[in-house]
C-alpha positions in Angstrom: 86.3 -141.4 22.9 86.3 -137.9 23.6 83.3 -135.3 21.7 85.3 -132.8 19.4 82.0 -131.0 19.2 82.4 -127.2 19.5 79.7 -125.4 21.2 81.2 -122.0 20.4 80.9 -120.2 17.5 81.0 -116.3 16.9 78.3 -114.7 14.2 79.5 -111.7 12.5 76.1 -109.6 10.8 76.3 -109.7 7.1 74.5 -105.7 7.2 77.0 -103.9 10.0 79.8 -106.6 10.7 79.2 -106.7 14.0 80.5 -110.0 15.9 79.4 -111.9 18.7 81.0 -115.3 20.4 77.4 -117.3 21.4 76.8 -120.8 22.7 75.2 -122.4 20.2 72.5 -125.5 20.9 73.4 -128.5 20.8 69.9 -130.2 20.5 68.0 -127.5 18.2 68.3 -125.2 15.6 68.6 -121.7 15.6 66.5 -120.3 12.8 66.2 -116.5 14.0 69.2 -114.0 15.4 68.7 -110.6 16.1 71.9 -108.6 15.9 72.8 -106.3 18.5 74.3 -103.7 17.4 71.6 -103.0 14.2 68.9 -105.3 15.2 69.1 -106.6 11.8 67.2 -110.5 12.1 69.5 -112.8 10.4 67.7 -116.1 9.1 69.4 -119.0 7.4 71.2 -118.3 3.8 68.8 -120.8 0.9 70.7 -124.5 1.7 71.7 -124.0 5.1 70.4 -125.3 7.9 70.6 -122.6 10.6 72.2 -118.8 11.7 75.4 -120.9 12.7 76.1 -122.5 9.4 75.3 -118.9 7.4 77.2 -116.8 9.3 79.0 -118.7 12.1 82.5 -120.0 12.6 81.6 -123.2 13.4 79.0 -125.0 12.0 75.9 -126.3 14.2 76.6 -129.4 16.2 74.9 -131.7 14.4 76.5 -131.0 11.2 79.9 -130.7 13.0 78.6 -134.4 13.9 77.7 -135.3 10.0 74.0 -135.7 11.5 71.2 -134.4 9.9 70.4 -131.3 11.4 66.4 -130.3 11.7 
């Protein structure tokens, strides 16, 4: 059985737009991400379990893997 798991995911800033493809890991959770173009830190939205599930396009492996994640 092949993993589907996507690694990938690209972050766009919720205060400038900016977005940026990053490898995302796959045995931890990112809590903190400092944009790059405003250095805005973006932290999870309230019910979300890390920068890739607020403001990814892919959702954090162990989600993606209906795991609990953290």
């Amino acid at each position: 059985m092949m993993d589907k798991t996507k690694t990938a995911s690209v972050l766009t800033c919720p205060e400038c737009g900016h977005r940026k493809e990053e490898q995302m890991p796959t045995d931890a959770c990112q809590y903190f991400y400092e944009c790059e173009q405003c250095r805005t830190v973006l932290k999870p939205k309230s019910g979300d379990c890390c920068v890739y599930c607020s403001y990814g396009t892919v959702a954090c492996p162990p989600i993606q893997q209906n795991k609990s994640c953290c």
